[in-house]
MDAnalysis code that builds the backbone (N, CA, C; Angstrom):
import MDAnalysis as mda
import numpy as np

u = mda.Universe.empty(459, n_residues=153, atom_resindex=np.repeat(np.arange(153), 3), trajectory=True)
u.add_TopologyAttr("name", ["N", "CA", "C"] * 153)
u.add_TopologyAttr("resid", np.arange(1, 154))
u.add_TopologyAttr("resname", ["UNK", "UNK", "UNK", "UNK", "UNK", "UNK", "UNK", "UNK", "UNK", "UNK", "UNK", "UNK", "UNK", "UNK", "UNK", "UNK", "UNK", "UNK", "UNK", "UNK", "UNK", "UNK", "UNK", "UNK", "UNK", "UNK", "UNK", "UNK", "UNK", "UNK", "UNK", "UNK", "UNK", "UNK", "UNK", "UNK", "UNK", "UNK", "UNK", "UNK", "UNK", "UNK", "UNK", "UNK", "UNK", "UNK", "UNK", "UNK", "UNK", "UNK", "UNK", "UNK", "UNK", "UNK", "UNK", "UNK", "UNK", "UNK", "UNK", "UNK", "UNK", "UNK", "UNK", "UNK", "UNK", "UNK", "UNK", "UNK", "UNK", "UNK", "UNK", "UNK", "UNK", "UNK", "UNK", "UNK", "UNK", "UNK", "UNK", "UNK", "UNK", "UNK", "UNK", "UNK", "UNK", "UNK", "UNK", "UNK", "UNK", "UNK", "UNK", "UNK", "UNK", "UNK", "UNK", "UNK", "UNK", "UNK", "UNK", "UNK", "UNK", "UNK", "UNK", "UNK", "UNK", "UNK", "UNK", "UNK", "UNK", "UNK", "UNK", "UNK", "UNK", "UNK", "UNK", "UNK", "UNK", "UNK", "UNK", "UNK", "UNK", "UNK", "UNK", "UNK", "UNK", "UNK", "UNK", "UNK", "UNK", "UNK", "UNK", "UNK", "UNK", "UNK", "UNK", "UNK", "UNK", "UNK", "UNK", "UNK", "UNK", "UNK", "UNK", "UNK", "UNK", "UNK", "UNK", "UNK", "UNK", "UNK", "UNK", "UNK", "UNK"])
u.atoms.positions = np.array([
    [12.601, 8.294, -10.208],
    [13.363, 7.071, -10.405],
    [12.445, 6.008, -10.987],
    [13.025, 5.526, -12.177],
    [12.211, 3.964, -12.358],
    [12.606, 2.545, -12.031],
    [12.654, 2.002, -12.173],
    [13.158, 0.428, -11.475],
    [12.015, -0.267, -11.270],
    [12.488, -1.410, -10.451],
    [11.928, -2.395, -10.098],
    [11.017, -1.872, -8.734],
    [9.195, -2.560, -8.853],
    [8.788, -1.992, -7.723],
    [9.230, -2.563, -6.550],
    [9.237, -1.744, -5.102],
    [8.954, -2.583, -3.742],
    [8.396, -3.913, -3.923],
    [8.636, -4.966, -3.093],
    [7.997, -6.072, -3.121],
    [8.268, -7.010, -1.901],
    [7.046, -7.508, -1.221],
    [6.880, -8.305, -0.003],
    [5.772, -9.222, -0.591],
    [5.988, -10.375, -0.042],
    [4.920, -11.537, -0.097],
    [4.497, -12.145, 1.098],
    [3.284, -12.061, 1.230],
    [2.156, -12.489, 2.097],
    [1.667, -13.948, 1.947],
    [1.355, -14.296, 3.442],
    [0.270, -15.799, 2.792],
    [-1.306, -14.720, 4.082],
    [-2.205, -15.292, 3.388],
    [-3.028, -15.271, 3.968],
    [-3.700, -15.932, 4.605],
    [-4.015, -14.976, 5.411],
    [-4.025, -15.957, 6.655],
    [-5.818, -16.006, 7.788],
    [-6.115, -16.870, 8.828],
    [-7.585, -17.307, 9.020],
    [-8.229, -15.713, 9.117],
    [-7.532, -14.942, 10.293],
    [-7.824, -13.973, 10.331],
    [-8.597, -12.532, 9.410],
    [-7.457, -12.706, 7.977],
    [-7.767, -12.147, 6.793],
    [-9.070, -12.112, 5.861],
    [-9.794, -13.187, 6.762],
    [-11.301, -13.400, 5.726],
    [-12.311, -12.797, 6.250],
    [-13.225, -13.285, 5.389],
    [-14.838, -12.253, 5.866],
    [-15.407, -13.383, 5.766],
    [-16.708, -13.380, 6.037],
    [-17.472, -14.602, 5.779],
    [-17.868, -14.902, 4.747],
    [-17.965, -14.634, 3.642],
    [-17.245, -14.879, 2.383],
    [-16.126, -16.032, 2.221],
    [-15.827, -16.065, 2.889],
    [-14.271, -16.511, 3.306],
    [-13.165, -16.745, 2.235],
    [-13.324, -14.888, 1.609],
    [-12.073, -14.099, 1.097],
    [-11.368, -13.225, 1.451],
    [-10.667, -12.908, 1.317],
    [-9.913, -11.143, 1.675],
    [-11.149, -10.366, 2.223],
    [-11.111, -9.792, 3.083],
    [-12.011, -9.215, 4.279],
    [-11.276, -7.905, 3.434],
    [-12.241, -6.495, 2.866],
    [-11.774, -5.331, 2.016],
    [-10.697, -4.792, 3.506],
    [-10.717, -4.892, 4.741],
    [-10.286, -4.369, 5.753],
    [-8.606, -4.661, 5.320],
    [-8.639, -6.177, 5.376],
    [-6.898, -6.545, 4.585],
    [-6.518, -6.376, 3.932],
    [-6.909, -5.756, 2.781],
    [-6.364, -4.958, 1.648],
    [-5.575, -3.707, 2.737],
    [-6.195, -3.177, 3.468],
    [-5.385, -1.939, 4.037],
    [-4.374, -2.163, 4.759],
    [-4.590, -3.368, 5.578],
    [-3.557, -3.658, 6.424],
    [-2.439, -3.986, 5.710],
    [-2.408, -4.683, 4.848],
    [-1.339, -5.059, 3.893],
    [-0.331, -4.395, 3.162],
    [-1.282, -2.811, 2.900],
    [-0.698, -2.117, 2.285],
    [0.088, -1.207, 3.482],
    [-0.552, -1.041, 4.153],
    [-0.010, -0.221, 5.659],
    [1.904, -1.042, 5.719],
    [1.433, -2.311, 6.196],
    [3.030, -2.960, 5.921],
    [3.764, -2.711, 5.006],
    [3.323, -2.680, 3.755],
    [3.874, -2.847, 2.595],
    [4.512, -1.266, 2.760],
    [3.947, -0.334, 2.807],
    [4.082, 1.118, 2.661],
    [5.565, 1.277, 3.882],
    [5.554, 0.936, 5.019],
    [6.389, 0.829, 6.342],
    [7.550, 0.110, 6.274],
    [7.558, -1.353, 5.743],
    [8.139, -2.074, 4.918],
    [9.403, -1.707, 4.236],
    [8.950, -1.279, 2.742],
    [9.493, -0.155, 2.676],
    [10.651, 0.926, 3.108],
    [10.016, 1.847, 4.181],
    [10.604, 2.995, 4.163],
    [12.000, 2.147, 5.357],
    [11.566, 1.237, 6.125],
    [12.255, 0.468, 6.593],
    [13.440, 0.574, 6.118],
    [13.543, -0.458, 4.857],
    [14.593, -1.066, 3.673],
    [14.767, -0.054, 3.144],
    [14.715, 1.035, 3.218],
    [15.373, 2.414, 2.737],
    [16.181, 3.308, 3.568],
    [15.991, 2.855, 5.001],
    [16.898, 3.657, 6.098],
    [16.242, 4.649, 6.707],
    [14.275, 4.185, 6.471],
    [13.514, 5.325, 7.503],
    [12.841, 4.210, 8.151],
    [13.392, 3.389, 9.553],
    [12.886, 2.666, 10.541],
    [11.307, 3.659, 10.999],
    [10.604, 2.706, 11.469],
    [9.326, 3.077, 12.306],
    [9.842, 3.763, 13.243],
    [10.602, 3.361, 14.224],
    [11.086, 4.196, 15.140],
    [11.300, 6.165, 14.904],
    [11.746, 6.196, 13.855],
    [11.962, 7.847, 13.475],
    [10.680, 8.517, 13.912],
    [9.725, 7.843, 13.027],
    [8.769, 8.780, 12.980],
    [8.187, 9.007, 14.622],
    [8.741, 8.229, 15.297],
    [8.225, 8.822, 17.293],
    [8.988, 9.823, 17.642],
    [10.686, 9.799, 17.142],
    [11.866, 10.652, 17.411],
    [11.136, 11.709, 16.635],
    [10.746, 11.570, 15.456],
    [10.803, 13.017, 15.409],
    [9.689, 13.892, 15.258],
    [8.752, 12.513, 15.625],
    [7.148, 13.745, 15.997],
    [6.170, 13.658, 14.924],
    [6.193, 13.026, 13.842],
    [5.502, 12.755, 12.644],
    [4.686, 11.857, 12.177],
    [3.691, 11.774, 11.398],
    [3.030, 10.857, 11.140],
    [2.298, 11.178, 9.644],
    [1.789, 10.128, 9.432],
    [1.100, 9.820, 8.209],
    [-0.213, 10.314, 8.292],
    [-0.807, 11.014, 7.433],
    [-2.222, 11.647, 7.015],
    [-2.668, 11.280, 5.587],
    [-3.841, 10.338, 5.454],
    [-4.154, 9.802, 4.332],
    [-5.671, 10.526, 4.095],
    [-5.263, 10.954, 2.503],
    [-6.476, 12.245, 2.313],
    [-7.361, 10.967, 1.376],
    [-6.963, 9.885, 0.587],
    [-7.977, 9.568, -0.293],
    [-6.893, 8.183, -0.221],
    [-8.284, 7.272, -0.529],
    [-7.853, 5.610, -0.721],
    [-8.554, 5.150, -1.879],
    [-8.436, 4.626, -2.620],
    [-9.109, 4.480, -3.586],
    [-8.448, 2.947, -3.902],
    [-9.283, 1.540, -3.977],
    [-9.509, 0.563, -4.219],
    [-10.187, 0.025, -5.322],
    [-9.018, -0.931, -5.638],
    [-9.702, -1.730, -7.342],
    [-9.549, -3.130, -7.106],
    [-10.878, -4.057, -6.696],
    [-10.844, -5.714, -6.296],
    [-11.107, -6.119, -7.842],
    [-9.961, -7.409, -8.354],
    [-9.839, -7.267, -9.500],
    [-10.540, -9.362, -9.369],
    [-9.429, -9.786, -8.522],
    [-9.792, -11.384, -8.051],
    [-10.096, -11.370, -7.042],
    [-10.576, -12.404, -6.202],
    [-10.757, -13.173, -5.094],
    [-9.570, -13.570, -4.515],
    [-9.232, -13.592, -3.773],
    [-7.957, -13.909, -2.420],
    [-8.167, -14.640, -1.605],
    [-7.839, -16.358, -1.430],
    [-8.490, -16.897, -0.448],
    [-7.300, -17.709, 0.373],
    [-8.051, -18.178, 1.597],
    [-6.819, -18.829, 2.858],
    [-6.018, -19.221, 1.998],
    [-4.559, -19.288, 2.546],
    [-3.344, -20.037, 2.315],
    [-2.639, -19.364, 1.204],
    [-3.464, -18.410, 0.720],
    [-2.777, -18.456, -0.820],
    [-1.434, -17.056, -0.503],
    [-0.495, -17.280, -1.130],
    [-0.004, -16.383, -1.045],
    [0.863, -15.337, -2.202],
    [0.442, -14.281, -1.614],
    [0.391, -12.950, -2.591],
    [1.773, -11.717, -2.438],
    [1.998, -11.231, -3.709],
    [2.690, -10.548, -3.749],
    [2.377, -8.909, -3.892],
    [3.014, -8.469, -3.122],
    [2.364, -7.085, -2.917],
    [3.945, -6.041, -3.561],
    [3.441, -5.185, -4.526],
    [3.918, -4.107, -5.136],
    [4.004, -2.933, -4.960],
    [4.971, -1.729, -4.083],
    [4.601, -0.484, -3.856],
    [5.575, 0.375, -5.316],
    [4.587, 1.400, -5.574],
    [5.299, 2.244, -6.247],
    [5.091, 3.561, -6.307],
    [5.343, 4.636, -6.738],
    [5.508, 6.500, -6.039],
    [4.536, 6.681, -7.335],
    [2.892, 6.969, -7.460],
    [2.208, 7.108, -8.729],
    [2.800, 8.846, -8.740],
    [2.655, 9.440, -7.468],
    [2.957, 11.198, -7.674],
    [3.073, 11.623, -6.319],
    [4.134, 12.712, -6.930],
    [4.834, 12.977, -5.673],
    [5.030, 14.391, -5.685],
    [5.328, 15.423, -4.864],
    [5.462, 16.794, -4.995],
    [6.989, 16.997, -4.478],
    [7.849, 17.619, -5.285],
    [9.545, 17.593, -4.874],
    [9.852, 17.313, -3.909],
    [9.327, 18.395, -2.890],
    [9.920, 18.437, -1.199],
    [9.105, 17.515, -0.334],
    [8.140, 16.262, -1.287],
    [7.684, 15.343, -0.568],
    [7.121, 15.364, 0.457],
    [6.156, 16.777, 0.369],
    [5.119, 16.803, 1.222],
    [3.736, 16.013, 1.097],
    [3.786, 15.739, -0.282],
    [2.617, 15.064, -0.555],
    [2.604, 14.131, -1.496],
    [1.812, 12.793, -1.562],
    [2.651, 11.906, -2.165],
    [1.254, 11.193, -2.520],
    [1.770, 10.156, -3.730],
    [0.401, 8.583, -3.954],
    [1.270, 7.653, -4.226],
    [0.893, 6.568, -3.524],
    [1.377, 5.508, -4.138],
    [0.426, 4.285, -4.458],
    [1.228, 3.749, -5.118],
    [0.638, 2.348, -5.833],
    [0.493, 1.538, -5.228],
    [-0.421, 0.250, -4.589],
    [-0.159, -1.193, -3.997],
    [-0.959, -1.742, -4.810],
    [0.272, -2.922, -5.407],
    [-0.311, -3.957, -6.524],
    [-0.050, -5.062, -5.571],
    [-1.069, -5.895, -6.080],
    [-1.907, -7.287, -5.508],
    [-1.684, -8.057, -6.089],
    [-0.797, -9.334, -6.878],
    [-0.429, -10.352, -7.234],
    [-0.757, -11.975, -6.677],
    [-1.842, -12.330, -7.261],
    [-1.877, -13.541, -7.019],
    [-0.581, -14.364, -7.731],
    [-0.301, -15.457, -7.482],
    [1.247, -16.553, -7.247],
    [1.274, -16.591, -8.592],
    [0.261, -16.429, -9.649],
    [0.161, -16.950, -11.312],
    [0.765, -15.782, -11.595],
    [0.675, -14.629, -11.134],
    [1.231, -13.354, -11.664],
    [-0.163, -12.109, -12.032],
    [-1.438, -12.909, -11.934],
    [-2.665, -12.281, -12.313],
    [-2.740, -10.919, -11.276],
    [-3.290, -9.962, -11.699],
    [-3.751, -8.621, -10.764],
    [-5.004, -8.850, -9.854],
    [-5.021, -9.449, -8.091],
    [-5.993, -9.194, -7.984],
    [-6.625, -7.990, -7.054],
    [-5.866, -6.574, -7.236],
    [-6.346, -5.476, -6.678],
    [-5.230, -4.333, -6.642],
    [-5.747, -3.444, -7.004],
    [-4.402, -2.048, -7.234],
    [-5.440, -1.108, -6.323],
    [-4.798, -0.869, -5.012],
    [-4.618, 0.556, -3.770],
    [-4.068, 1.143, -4.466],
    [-5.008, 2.938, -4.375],
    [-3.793, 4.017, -4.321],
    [-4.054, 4.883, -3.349],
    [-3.175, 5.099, -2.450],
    [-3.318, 5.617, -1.274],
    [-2.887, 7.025, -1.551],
    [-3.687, 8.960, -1.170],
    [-2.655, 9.702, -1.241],
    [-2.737, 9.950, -0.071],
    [-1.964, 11.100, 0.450],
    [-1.420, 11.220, 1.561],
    [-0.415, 12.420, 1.727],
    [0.066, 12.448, 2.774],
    [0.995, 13.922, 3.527],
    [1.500, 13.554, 4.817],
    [2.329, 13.927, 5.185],
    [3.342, 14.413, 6.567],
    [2.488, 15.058, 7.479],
    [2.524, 15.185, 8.811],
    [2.117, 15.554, 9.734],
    [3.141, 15.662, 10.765],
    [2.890, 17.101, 11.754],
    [3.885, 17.063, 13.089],
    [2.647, 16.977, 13.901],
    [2.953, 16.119, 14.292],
    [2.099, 15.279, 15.648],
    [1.897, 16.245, 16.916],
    [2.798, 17.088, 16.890],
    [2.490, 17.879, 17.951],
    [1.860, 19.461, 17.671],
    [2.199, 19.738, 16.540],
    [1.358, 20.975, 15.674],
    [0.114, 20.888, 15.571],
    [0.081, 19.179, 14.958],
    [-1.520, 18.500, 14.242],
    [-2.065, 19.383, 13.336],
    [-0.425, 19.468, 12.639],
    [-0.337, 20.518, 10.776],
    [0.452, 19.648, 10.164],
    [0.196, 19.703, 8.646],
    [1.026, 19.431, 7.737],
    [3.075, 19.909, 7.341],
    [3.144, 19.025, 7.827],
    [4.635, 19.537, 7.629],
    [5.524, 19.034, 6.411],
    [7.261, 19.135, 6.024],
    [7.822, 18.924, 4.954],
    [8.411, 17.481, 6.036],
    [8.669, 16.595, 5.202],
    [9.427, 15.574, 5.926],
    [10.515, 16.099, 5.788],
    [11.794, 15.279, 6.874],
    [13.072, 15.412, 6.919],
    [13.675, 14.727, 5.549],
    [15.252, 14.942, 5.388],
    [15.403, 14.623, 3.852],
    [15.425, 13.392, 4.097],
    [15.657, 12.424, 4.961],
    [16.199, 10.929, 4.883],
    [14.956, 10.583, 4.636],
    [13.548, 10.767, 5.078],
    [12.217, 10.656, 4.477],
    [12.125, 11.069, 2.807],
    [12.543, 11.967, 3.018],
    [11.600, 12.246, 1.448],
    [12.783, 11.644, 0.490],
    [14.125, 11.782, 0.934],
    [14.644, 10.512, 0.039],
    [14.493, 9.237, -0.598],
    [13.608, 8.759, 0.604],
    [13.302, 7.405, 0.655],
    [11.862, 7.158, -0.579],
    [11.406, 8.770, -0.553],
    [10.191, 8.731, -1.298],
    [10.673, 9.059, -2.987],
    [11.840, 9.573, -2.861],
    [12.092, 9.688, -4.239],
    [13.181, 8.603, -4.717],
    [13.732, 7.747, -3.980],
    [14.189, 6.834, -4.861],
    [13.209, 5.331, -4.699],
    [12.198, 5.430, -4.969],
    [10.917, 4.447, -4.295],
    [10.368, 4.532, -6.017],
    [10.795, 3.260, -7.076],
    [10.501, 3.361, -8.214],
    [8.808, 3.700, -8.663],
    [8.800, 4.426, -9.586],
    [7.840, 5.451, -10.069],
    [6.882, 4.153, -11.222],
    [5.735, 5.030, -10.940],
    [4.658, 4.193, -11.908],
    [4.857, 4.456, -13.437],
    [4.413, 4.285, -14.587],
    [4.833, 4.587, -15.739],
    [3.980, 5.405, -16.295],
    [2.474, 6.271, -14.903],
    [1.950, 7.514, -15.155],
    [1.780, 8.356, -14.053],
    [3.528, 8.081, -13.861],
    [3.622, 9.289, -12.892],
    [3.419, 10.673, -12.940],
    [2.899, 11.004, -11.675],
    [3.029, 12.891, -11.932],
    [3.484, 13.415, -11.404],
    [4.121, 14.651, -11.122],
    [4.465, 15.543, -10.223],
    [3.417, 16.645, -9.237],
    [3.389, 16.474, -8.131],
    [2.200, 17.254, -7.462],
    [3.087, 18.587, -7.219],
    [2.131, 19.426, -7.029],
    [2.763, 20.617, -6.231],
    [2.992, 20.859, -5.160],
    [4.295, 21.639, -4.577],
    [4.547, 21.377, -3.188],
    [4.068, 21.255, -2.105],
    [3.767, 20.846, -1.190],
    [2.412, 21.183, 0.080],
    [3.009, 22.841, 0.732],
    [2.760, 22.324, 2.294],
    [3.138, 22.884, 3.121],
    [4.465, 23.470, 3.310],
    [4.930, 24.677, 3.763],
    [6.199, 24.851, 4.235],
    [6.541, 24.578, 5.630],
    [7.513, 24.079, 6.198],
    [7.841, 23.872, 7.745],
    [8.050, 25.060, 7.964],
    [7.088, 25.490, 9.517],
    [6.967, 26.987, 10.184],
    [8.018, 26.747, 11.564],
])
């Protein structure tokens, strides 16, 4: 699917800094963590599911690009989008774009990642209302297709 990306806006806040007193690299993750949850939320996969049904998130690679500086008060717009995904949405990347208020880029997350049964502590296929949520979750404009993961045993 293409469209318009996910989008939540942040102010930042005392907590969020380093002594620097910018974006602490730690809030870049947290942000995106929301942003990613956020999300699946506003798509009809509440946080709650994933306790019902035993699952969780496994993040194999993070990869960070600090483009500006981010400082108190300011507030930012955060962008999720599906860079690649494998059909049955076992395995997935997505995008988190960093928007300072001018519209400037100041940092693109790409998080990949996989499904987990929490009680296996294996890779599993999400349920479809999950991986729905992952395929109508607008696509980057170099998207790829991964290959399938895991099969549910």
């Amino acid at each position: 699917m293409t469209g318009k990306p996910y989008t939540k806006s942040y102010m930042i806040r005392w907590s969020d800094l380093d002594p620097n007193r910018h974006l602490r690299n730690t809030a870049y993750g947290d942000y995106t963590t929301d942003l990613r949850f956020s999300y699946l939320e506003s798509a009809g996969f509440p946080f709650a599911r994933f306790a019902e049904l035993q699952i969780g998130t496994v993040a194999f690679n993070e990869q960070s690009r600090y483009l500006r500086e981010v400082n108190l008060w300011e507030t930012i717009i955060m962008a999720l989008e599906m860079a690649a995904l494998a059909p049955d949405g076992t395995r997935w990347r997505m995008r988190h774009t960093m928007y300072k208020e001018d519209g400037v880029v100041a940092a693109v997350i790409e998080m990949e990642g996989a499904w987990m049964d929490i009680k296996l502590r294996k890779l599993t296929v999400p349920p479809a209302e999950l991986r729905d949520a992952l395929l109508h979750l607008a696509r980057t404009e170099d998207f790829e297709e991964l290959a399938s993961g895991k099969k549910s045993s």
